[in-house]
PDB file of N, CA, C and O in Angstrom:
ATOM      1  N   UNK A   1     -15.905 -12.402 -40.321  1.00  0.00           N
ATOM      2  CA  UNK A   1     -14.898 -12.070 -39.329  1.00  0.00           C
ATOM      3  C   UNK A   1     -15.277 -10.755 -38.656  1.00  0.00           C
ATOM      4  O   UNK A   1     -15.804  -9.908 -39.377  1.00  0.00           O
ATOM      5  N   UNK A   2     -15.066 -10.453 -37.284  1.00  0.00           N
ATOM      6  CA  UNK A   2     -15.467  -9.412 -36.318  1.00  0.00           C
ATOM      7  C   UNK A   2     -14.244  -8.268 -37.087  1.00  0.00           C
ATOM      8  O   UNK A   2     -13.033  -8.292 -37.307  1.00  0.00           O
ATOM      9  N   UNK A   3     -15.472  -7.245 -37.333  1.00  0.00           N
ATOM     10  CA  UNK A   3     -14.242  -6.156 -37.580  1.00  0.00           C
ATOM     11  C   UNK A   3     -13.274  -5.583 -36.853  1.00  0.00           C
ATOM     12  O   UNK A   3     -12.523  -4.761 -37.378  1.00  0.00           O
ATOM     13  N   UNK A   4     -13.206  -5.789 -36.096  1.00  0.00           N
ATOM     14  CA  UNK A   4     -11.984  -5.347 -34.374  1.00  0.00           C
ATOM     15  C   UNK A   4     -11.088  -6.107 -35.000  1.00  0.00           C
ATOM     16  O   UNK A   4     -10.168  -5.512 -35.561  1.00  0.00           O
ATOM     17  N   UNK A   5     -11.126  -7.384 -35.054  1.00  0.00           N
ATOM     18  CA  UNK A   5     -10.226  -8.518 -35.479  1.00  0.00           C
ATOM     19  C   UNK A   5      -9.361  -7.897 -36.383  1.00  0.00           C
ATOM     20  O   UNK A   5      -8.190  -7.576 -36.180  1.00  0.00           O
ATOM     21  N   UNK A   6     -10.345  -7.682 -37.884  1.00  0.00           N
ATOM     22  CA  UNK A   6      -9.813  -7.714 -38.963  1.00  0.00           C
ATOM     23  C   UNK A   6      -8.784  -6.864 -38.597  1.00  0.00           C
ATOM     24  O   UNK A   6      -7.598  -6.991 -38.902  1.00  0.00           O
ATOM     25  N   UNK A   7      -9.371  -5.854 -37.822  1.00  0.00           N
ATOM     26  CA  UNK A   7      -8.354  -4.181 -38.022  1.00  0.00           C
ATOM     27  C   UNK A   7      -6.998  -4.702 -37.071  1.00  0.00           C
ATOM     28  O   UNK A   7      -5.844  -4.594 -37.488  1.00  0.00           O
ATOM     29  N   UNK A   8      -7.365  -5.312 -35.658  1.00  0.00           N
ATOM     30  CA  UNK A   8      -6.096  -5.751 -35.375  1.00  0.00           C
ATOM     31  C   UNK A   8      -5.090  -6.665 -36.375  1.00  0.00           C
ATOM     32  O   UNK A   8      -3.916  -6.765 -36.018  1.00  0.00           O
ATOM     33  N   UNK A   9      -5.447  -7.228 -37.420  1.00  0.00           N
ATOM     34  CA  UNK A   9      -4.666  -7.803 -38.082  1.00  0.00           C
ATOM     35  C   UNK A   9      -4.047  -7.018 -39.097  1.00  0.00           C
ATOM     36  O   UNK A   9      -2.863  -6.893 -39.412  1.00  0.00           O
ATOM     37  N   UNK A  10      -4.812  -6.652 -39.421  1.00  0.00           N
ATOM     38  CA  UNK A  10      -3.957  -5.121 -40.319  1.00  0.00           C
ATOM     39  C   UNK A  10      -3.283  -4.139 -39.576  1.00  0.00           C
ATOM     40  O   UNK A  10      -2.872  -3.242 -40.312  1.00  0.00           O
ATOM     41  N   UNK A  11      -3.006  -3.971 -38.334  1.00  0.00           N
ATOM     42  CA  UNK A  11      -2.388  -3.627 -37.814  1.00  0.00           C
ATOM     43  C   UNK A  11      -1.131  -4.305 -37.603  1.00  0.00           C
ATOM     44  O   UNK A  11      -0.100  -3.700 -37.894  1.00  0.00           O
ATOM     45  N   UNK A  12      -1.064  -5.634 -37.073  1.00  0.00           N
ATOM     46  CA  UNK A  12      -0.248  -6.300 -37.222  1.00  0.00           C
ATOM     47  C   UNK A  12       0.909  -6.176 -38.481  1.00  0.00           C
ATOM     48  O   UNK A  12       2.083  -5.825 -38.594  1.00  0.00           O
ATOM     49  N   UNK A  13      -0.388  -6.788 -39.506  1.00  0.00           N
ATOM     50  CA  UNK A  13       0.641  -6.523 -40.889  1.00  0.00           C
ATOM     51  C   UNK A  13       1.375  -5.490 -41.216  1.00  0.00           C
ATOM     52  O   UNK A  13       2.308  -5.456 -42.018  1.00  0.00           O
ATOM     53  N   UNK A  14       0.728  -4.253 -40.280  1.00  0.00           N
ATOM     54  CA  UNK A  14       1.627  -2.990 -40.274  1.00  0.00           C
ATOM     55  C   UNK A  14       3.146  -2.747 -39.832  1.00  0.00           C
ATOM     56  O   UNK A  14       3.839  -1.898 -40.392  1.00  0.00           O
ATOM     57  N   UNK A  15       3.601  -3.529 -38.819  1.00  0.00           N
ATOM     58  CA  UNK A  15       3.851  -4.230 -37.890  1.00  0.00           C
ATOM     59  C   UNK A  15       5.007  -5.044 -38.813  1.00  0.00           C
ATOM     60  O   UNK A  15       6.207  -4.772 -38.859  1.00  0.00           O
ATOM     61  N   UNK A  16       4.336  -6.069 -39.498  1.00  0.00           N
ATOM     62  CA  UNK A  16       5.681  -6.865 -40.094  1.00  0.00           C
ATOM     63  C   UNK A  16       6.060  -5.968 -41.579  1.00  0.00           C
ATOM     64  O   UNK A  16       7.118  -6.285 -42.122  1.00  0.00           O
ATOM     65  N   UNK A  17       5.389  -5.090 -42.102  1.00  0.00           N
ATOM     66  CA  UNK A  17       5.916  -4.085 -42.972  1.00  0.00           C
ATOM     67  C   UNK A  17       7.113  -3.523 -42.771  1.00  0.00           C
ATOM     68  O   UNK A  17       8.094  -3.762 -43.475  1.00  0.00           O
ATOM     69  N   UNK A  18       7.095  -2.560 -41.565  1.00  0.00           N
ATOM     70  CA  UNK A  18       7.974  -1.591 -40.675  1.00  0.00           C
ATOM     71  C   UNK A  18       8.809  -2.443 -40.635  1.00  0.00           C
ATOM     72  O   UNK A  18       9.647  -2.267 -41.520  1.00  0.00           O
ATOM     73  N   UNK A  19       9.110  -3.843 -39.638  1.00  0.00           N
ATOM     74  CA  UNK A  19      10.210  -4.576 -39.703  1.00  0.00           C
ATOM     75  C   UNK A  19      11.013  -5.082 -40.797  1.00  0.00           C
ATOM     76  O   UNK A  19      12.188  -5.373 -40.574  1.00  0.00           O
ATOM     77  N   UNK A  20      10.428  -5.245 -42.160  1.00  0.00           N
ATOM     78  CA  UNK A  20      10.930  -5.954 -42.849  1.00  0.00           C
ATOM     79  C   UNK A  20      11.388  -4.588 -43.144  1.00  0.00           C
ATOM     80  O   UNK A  20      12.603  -4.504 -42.965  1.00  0.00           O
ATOM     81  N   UNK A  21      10.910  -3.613 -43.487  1.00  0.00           N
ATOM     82  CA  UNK A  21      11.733  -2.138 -43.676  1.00  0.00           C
ATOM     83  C   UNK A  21      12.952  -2.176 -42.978  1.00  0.00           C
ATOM     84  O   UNK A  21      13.956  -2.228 -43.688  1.00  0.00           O
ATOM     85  N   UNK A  22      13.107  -2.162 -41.786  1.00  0.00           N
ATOM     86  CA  UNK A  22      14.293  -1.993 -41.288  1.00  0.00           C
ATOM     87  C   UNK A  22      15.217  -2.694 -41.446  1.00  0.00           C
ATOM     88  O   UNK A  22      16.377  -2.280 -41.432  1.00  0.00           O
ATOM     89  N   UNK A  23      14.794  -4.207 -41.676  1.00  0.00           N
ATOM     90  CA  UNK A  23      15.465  -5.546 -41.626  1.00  0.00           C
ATOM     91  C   UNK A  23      16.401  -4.561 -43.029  1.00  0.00           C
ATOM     92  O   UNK A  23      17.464  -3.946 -42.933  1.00  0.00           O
ATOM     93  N   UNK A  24      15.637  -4.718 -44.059  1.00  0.00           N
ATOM     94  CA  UNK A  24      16.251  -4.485 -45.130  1.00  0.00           C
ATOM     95  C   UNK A  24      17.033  -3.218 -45.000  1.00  0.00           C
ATOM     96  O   UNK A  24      18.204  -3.288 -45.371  1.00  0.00           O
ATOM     97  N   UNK A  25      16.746  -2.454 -44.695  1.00  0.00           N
ATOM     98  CA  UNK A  25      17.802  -1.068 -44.647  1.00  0.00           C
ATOM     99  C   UNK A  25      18.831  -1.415 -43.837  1.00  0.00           C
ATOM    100  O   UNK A  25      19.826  -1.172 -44.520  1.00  0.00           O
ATOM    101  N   UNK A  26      19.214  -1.868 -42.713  1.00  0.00           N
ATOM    102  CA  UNK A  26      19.926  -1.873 -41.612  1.00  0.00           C
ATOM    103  C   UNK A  26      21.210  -3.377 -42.527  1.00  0.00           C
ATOM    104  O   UNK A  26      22.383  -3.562 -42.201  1.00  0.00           O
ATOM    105  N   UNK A  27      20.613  -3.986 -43.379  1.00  0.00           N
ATOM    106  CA  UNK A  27      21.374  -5.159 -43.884  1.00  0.00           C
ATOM    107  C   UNK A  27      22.465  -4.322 -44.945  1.00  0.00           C
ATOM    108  O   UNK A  27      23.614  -4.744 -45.078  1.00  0.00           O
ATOM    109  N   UNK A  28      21.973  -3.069 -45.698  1.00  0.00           N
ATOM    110  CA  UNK A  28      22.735  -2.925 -46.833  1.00  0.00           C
ATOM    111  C   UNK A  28      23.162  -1.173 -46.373  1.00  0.00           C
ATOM    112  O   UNK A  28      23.909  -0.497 -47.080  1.00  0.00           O
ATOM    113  N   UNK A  29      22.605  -0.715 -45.238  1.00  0.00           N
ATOM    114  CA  UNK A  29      23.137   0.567 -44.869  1.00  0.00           C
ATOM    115  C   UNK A  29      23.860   0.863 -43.156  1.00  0.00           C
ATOM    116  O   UNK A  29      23.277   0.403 -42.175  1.00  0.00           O
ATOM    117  N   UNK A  30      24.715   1.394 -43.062  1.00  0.00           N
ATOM    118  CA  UNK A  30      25.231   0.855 -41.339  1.00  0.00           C
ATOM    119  C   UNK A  30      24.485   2.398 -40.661  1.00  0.00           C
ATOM    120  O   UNK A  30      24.194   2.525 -39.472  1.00  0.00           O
ATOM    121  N   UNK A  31      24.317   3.273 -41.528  1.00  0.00           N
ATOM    122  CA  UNK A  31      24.306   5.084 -41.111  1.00  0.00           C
ATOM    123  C   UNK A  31      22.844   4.827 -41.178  1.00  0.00           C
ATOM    124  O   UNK A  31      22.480   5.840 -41.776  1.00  0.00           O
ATOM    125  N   UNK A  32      21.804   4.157 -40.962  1.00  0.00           N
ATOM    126  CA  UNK A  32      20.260   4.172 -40.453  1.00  0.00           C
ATOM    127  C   UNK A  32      19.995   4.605 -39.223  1.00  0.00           C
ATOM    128  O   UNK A  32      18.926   5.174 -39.000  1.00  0.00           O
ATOM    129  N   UNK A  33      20.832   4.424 -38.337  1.00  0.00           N
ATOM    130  CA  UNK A  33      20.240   4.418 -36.643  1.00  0.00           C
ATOM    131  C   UNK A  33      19.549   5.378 -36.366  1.00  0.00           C
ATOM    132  O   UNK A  33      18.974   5.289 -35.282  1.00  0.00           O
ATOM    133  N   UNK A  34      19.307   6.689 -37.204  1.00  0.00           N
ATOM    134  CA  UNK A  34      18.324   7.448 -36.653  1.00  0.00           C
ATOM    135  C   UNK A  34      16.816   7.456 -37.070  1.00  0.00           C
ATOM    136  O   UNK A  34      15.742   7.767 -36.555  1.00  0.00           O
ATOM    137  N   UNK A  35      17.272   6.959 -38.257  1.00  0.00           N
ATOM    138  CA  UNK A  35      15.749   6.379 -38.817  1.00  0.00           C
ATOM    139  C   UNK A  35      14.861   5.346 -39.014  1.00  0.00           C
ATOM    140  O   UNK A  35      13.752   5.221 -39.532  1.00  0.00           O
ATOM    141  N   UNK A  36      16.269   4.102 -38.030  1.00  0.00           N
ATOM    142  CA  UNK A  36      15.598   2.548 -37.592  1.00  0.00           C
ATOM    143  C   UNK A  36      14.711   3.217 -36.686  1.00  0.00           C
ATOM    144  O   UNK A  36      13.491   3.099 -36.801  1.00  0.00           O
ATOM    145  N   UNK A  37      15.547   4.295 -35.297  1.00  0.00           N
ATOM    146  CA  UNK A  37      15.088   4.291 -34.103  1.00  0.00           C
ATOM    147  C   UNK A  37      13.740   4.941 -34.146  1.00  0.00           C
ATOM    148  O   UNK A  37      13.004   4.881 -33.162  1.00  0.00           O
ATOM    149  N   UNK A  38      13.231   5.825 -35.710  1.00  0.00           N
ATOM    150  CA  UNK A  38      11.803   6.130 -35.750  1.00  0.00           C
ATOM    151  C   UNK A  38      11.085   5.410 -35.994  1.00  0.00           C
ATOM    152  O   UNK A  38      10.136   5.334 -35.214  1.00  0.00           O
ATOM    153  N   UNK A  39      11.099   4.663 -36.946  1.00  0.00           N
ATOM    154  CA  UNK A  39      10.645   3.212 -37.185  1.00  0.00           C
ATOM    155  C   UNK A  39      10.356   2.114 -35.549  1.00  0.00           C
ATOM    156  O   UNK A  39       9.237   1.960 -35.059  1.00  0.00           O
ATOM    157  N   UNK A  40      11.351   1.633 -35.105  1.00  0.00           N
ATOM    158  CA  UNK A  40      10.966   1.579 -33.780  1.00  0.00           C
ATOM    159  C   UNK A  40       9.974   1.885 -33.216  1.00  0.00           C
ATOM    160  O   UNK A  40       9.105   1.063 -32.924  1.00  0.00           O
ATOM    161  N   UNK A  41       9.912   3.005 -32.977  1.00  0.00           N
ATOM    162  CA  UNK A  41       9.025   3.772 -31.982  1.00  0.00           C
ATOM    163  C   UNK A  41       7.628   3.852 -32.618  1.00  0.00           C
ATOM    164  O   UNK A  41       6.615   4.041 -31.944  1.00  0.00           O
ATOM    165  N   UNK A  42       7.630   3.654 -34.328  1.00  0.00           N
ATOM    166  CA  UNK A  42       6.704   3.640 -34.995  1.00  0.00           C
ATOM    167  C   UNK A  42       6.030   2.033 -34.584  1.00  0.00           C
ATOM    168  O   UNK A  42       4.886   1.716 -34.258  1.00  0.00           O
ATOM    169  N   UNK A  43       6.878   1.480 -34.703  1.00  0.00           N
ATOM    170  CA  UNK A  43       6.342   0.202 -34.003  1.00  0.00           C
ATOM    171  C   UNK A  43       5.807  -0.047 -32.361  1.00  0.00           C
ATOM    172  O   UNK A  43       5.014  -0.709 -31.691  1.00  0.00           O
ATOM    173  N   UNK A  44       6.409   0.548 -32.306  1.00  0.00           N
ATOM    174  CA  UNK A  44       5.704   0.534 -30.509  1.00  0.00           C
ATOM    175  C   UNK A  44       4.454   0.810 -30.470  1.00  0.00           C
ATOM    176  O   UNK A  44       3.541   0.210 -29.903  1.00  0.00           O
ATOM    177  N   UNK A  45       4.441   1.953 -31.237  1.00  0.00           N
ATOM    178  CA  UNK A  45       2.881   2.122 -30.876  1.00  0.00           C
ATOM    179  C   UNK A  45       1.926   1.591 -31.784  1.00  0.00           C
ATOM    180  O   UNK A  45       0.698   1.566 -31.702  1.00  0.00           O
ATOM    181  N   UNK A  46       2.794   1.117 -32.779  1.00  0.00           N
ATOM    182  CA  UNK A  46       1.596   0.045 -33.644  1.00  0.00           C
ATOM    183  C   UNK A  46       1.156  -1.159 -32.645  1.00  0.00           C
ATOM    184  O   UNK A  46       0.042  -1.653 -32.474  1.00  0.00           O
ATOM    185  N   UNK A  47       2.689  -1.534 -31.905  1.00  0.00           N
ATOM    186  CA  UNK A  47       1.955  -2.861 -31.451  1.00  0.00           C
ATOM    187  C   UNK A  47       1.101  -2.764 -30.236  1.00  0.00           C
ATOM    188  O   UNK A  47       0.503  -3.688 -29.685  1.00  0.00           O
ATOM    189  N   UNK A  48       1.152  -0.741 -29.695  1.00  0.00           N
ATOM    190  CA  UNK A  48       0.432  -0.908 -28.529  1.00  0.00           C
ATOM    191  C   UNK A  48      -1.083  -1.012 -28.887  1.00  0.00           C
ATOM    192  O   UNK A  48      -1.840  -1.848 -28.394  1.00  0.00           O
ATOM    193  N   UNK A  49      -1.470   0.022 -29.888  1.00  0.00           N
ATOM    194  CA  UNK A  49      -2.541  -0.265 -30.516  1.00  0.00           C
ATOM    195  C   UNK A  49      -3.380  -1.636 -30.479  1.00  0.00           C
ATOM    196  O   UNK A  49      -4.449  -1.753 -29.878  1.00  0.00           O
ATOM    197  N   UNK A  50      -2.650  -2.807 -31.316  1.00  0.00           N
ATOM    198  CA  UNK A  50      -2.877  -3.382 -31.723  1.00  0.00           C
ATOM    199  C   UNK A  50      -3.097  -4.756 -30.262  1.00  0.00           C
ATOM    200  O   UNK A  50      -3.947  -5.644 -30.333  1.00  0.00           O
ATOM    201  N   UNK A  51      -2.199  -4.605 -29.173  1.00  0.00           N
ATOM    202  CA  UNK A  51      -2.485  -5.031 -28.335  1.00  0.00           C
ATOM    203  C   UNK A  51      -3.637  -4.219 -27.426  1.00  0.00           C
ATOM    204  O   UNK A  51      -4.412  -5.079 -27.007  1.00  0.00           O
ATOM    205  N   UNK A  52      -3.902  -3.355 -27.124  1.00  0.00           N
ATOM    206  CA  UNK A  52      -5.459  -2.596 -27.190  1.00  0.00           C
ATOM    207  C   UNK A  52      -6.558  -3.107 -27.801  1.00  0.00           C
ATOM    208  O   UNK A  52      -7.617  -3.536 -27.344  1.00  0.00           O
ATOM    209  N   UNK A  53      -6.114  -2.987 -28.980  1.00  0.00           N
ATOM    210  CA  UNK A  53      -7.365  -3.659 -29.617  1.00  0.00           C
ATOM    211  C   UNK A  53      -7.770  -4.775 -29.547  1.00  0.00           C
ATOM    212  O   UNK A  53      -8.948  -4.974 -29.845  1.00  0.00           O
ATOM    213  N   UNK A  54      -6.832  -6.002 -29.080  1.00  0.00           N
ATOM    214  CA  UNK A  54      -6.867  -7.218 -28.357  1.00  0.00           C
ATOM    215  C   UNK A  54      -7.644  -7.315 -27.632  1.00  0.00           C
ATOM    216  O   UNK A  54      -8.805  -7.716 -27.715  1.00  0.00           O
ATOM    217  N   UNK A  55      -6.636  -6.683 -26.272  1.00  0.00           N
ATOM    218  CA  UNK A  55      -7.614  -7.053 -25.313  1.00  0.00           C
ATOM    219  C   UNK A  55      -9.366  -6.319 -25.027  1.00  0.00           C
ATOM    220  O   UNK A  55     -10.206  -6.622 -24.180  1.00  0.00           O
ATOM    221  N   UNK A  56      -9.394  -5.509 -25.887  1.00  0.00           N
ATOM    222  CA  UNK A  56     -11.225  -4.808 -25.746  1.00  0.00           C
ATOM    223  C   UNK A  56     -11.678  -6.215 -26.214  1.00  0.00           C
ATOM    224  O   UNK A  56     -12.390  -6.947 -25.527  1.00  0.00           O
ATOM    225  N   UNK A  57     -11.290  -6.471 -27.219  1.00  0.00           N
ATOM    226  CA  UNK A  57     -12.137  -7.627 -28.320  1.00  0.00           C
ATOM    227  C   UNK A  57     -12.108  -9.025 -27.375  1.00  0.00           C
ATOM    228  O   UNK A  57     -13.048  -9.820 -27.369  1.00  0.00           O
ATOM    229  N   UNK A  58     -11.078  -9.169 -26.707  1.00  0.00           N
ATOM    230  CA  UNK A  58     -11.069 -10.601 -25.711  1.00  0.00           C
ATOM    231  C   UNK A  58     -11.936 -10.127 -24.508  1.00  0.00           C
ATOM    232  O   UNK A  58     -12.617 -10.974 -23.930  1.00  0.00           O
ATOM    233  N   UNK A  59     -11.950  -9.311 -24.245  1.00  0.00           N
ATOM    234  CA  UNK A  59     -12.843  -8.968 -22.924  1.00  0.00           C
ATOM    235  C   UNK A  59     -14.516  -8.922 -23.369  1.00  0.00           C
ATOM    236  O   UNK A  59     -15.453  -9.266 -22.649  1.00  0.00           O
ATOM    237  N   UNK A  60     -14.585  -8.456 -24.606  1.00  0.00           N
ATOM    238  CA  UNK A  60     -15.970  -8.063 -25.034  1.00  0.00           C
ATOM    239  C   UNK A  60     -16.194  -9.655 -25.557  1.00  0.00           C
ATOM    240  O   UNK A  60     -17.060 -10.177 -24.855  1.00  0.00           O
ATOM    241  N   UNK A  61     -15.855 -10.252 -26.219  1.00  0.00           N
ATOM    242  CA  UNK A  61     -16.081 -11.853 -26.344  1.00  0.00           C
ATOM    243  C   UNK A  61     -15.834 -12.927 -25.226  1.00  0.00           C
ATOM    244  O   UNK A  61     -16.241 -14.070 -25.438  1.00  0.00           O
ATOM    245  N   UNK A  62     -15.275 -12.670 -24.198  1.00  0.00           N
ATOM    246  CA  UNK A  62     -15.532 -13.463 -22.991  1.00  0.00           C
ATOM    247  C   UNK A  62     -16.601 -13.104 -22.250  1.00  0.00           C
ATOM    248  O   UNK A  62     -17.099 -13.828 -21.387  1.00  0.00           O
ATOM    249  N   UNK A  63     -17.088 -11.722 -22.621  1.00  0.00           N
ATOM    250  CA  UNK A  63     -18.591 -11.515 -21.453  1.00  0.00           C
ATOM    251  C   UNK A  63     -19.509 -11.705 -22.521  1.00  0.00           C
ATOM    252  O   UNK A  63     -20.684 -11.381 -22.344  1.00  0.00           O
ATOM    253  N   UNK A  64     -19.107 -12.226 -23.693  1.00  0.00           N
ATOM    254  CA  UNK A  64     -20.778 -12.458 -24.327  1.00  0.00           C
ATOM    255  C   UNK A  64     -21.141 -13.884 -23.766  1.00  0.00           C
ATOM    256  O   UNK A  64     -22.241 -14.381 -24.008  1.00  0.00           O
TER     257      UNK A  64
END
């Protein structure tokens, strides 16, 4: 497997970590909102990353 790949996928998984974090806090605590909304933002830029790392790897494998 292309290592770009791998790392976007571990990124990903980063990704459904953080969510299931919140999922679970936000189910059994109502006073989170300031520390979903870091989480959030922690996600944003995981998934911008991770969509970055996408598209280099789709662009660099469509011009091979």
């Amino acid at each position: 497997m292309d290592k770009r790949l791998f790392d976007a996928q571990l990124k990903a998984a980063e990704v459904q970590g953080l969510l299931a974090h919140i999922a679970k806090n936000v189910n059994y605590k109502q006073d989170l909102e300031e520390p979903a909304t870091r989480n959030i933002d922690v996600i944003n830029a995981t998934l911008s990353e991770v969509c970055q790392m996408l598209e280099k790897l789709n662009q660099e494998l469509t011009n091979q």
